[in-house]
C-alpha positions in Angstrom: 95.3 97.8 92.8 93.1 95.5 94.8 91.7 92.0 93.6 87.9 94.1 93.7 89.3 96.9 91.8 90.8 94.4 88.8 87.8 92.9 88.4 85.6 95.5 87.6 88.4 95.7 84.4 86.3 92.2 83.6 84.1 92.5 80.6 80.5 91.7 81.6 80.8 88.6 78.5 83.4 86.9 80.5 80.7 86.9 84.1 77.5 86.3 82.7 75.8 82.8 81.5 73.5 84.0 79.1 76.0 86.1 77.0 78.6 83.3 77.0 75.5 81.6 75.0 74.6 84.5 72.9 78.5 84.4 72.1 78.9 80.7 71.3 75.7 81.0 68.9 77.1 83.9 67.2 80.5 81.5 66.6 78.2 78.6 65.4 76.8 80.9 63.2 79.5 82.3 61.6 81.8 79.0 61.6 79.8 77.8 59.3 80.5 81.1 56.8 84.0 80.6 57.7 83.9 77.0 56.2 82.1 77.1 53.3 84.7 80.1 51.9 88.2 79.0 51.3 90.0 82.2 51.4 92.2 84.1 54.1 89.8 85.7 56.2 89.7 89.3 56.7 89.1 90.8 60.0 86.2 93.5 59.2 84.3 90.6 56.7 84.5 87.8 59.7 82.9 90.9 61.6 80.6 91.3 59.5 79.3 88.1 59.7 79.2 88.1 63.3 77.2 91.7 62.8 75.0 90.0 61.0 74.4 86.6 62.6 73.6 88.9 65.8 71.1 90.9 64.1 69.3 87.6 63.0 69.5 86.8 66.8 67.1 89.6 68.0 68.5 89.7 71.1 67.8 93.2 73.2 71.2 93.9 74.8 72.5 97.5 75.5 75.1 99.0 73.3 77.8 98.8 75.2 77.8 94.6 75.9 76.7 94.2 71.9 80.0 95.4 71.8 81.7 93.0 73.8 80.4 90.0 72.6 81.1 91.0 69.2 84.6 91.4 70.2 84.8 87.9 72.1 83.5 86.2 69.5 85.4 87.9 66.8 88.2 86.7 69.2 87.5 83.4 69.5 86.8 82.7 65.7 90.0 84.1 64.1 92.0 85.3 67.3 93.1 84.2 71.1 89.9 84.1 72.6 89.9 85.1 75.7 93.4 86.0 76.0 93.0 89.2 73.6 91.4 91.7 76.2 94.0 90.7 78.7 96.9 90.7 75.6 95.5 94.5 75.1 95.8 95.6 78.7 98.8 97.5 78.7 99.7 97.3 82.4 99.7 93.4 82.3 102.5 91.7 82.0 101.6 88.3 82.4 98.9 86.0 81.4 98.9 82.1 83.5 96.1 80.1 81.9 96.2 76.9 84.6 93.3 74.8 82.7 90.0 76.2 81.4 89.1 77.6 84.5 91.7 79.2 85.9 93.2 82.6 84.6 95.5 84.1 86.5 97.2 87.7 85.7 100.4 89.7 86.8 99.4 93.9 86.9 101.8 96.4 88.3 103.3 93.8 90.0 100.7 91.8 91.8 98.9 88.8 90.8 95.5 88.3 90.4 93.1 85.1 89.8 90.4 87.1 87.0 87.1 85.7 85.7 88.3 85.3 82.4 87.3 81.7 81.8 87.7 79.4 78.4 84.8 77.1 77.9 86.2 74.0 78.5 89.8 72.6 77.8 89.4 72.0 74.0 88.4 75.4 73.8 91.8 76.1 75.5 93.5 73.5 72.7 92.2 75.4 69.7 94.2 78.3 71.6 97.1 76.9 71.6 97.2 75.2 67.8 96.0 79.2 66.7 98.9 80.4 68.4 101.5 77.3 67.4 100.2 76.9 63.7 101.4 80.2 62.0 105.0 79.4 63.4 105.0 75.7 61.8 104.8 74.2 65.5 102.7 72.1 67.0 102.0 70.0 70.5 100.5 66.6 71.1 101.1 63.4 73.4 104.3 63.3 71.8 105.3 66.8 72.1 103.5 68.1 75.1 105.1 71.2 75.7 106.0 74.0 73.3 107.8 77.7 72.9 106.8 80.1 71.0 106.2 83.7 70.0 102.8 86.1 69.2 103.8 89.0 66.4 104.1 91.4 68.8 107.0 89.6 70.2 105.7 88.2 73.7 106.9 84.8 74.6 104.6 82.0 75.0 105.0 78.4 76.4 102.1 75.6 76.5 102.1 72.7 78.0 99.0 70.2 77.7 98.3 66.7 79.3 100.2 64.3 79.9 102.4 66.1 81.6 100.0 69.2 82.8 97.9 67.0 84.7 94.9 69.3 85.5 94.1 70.6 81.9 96.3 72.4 79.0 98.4 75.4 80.7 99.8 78.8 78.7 102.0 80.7 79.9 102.3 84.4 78.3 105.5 86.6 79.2 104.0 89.9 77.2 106.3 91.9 75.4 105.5 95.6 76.9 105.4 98.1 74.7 106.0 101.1 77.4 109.8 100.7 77.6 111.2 101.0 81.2 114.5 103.5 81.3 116.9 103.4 83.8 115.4 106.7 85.0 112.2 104.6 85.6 114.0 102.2 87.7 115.1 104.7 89.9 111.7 106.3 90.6 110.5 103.3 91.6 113.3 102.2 94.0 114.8 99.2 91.9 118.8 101.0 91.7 120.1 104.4 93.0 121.4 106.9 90.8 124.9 105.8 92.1 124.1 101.9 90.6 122.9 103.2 87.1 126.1 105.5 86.7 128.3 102.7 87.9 126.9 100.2 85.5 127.0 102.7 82.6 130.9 102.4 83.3 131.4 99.1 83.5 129.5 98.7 80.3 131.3 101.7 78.1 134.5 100.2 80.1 133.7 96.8 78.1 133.8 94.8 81.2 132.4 91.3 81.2 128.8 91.2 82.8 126.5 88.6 84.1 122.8 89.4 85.3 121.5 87.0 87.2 118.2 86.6 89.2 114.7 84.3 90.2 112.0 84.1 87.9 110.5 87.2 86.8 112.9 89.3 88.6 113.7 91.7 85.4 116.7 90.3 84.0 116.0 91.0 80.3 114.7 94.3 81.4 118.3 95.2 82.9 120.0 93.4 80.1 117.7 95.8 77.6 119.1 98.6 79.4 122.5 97.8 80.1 122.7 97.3 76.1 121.6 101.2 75.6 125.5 102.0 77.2 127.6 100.5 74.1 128.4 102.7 72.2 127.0 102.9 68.7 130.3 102.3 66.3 130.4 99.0 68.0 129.2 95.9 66.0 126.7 93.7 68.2 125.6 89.8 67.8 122.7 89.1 69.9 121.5 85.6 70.7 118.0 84.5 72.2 115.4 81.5 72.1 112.7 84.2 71.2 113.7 87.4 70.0 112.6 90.3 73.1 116.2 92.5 73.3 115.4 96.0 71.2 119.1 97.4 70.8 119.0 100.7 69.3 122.8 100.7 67.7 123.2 100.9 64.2 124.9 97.7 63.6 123.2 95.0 65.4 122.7 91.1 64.0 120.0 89.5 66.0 120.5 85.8 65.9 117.0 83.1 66.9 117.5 79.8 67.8 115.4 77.3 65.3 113.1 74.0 66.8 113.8 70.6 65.5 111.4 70.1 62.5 109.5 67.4 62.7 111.8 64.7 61.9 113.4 66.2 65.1 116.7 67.4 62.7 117.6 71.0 61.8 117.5 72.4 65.3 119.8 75.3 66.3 120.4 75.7 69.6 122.2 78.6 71.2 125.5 77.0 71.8 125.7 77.0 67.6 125.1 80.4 67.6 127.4 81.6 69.6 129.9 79.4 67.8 128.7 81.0 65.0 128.8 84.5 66.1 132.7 84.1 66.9 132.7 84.1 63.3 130.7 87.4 62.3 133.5 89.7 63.6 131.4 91.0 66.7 133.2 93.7 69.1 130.5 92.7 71.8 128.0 89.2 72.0 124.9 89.1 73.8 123.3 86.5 74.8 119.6 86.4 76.3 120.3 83.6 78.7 122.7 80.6 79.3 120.8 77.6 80.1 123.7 74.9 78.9 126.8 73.7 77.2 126.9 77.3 75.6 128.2 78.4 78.6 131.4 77.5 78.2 131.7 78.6 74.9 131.2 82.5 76.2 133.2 82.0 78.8 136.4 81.0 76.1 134.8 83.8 73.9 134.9 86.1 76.9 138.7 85.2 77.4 139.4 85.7 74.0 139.3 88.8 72.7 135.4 89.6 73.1 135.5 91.5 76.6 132.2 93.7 76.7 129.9 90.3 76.6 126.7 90.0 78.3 124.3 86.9 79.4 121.9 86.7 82.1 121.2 83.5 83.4 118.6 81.8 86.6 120.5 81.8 89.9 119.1 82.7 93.4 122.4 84.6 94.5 126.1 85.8 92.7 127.9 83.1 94.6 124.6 80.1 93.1 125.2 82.1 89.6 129.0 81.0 89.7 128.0 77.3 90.9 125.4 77.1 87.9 128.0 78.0 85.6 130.1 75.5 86.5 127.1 73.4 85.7 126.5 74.4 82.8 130.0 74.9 81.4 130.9 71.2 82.2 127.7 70.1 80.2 129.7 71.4 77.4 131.5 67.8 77.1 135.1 69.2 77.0 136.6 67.2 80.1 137.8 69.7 81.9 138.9 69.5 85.6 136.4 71.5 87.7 139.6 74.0 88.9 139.7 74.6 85.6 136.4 75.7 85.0 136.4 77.7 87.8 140.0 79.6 86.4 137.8 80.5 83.5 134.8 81.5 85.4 136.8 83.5 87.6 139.2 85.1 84.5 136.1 85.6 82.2 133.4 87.3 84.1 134.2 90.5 85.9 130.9 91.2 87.4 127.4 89.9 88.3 124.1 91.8 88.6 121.6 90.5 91.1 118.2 91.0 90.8 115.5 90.0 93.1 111.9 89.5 92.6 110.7 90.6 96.4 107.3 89.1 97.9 105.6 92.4 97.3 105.9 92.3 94.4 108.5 95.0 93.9 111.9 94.4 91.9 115.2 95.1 93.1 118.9 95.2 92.2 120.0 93.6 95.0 123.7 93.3 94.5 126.1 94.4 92.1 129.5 91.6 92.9 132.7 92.3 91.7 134.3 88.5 90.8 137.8 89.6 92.1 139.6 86.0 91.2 140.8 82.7 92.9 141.9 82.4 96.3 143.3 78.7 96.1 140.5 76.4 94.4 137.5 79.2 95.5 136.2 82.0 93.6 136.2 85.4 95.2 133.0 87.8 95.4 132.9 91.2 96.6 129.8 93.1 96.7 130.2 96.7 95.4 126.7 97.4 96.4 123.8 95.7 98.3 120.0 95.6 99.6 120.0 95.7 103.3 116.1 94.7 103.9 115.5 96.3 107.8 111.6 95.3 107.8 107.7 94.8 106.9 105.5 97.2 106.6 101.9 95.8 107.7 100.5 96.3 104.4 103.4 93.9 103.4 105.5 96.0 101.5 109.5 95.6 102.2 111.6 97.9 103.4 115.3 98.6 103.2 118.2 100.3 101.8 120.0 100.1 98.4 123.6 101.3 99.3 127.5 101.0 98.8 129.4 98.4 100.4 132.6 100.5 101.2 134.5 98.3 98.7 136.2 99.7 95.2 136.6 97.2 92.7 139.9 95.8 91.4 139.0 96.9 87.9 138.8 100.5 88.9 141.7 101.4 86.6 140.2 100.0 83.4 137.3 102.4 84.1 139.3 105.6 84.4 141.2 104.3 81.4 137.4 104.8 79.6 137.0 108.4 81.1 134.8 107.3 84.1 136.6 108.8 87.2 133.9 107.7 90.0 134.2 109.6 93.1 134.5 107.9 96.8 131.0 109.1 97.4 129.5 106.6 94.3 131.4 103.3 96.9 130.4 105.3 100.2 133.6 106.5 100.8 133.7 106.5 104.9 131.0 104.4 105.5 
């Protein structure tokens, strides 16, 4: 969809001067009915007001833009303001607010710069304390930046001045409700058939995975789907910052880290919970992403009993994923020599995921690496399968080839032991 095309989506509120003042009359208006009754607010009364402070208006507008401003104003007074006819769109997926006048959206891949405005920054501000306030969090000079999550489980973070320089920022990863299969994923080019059934096996075949990828590539998407292979007798811990995984087994825990309060005490970070979770008797832990010290402790829990684990974690390639996890493990505090690390890297995970968020927009599975072990103090990668990119199109889109690399993994055997006998043609057998 073109930049032209999206903005026709705009409401006619969000272009026009004279509405935006119709709008912030009919807010006055009604702020002060909001104030002067102490109960919780109900959605249809706070309409009802701003029915009826229009009415008193007089203002001739058609039917169709009465409706609008009722809507943004409804918004503003008691919901996210501008932000709730872009939350509603369906086919956006992300929502960049870079100040009060910049809004910037990601639909069906592309992004777009909208006209959705906010009338200045403290408009912005009373955003962001209307999202924050309901979860007992708050931001400040202090506290600048924040993470949180709406009720329909999209992810927010804010940041506002000092440290965002040209106004207060939000950031909204929505949480889609259309759920993307694996099927999907195939239609639109991210894996081949081949991939998806050789995933399923490593999964079912309890094998240790690691999805890794750039920003925005998909890698709670994959890790959502990869999930949907255990099997359902098995007893799942899942660990996130903000709850998004939706596992459909019957015997799932779901485990949220907690902020500091604000005494800064009674924080639980992700590296308790998965100390924790070793305790809960779980046949498989999940983990939403590795940022830290926790690393380590999956990677012991991984060599100890709980094969079947998967954790995605921010790396620009398999061989960056394993040099981030050293990283991260030796932020764990234990003093452990860095061949060591490596030992456990290289015993612990059996196989990364690569995903790529390409400059067209489009999102692809690049790689699927076997790690394979040590060879002296280096840790062996073998790609199983790859993205060979062979050009440009001149409309910009990329072109190239998901396909086998030749090679069969080492762990072959422990996937025939599970009842998955893959043929030669899955590894392109004679290439």
């Amino acid at each position: 969809m073109s930049a032209e095309k999206f903005l026709q989506y705009i409401p006619d509120v969000f272009r026009d001067e004279r509405l935006q003042k119709l709008k912030n009359y009919l807010i006055q208006a009604v702020a002060q009915d909001m104030q002067s009754r102490s109960q919780q607010q109900d959605r249809q009364v706070v309409r009802q007001w701003v029915v009826n402070a229009l009415e008193r208006s007089r203002a001739e507008i058609p039917e169709q833009v009465r409706n609008q401003i009722l809507e943004a104003a409804l918004a503003d007074l008691i919901g996210y303001g501008p932000l709730e006819w872009l939350l509603r769109d369906e086919d956006v997926s992300e929502i960049m607010v870079n100040g009060a006048e910049q809004l910037f959206v990601e639909r069906s891949g592309e992004v777009f710069e909208t006209d959705v405005k906010f009338d200045d920054d403290e408009h912005v501000l009373r955003i962001i304390d209307r999202i924050l306030n309901p979860l007992g969090r708050r931001v400040d000079a202090d506290t600048p930046t924040a993470d949180a999550r709406l009720p329909d489980g999209s992810r927010v973070n804010v940041a506002i001045p000092p440290v965002a320089v040209d106004g207060p920022t939000i950031t909204i990863r929505k949480f889609l409700r259309t759920k993307m299969t694996i099927g999907d994923l195939i239609e639109l080019g991210s894996l081949t058939t081949y991939m998806a059934r050789f995933l399923e096996a490593c999964v079912v075949a309890r094998l240790n995975i690691l999805i890794t990828g750039n920003t925005s590539s998909g890698k709670t998407t994959i890790l959502n789907l990869l999930t949907g292979f255990i099997p359902n007798r098995e007893r799942i811990v899942t660990i996130e910052d903000a709850v998004e995984l939706n596992l459909k087994q019957r015997h799932v825990v779901r485990l949220e880290t907690k902020l500091p309060n604000v005494d800064g005490t009674g924080a639980v970070t992700v590296r308790d919970l998965v100390r924790n979770a070793l305790r809960m008797r779980p046949d498989r832990i999940v983990v939403g992403e590795v940022r830290g010290g926790e690393a380590m402790d999956m990677l012991q829990a991984m060599n100890t009993g709980h094969s079947g684990s998967l954790t995605t974690l921010h790396a620009n390639s398999p061989r960056d994923a394993t040099s981030r996890l050293e990283t991260m493990s030796m932020m764990a505090g234990l003093d452990m020599p860095l061949i060591a690390v490596r030992r456990q890297i290289a015993s612990a995970i059996n196989l990364v995921v690569h995903l790529m968020r390409l400059s067209d927009g489009s999102r692809k599975m690049t790689q699927i690496t076997e790690v394979a072990g040590m060879e002296g103090d280096v840790i062996t990668l073998s790609d199983i399968f790859k993205f060979d990119q062979i050009g440009i199109t001149p409309e910009g889109k990329i072109q190239g080839q998901l396909k086998p690399t030749g090679l069969r993994p080492l762990f072959t055997p422990r996937l025939e032991v599970a009842g998955f006998k893959l043929g030669g043609e899955i590894f392109g057998a004679g290439l």
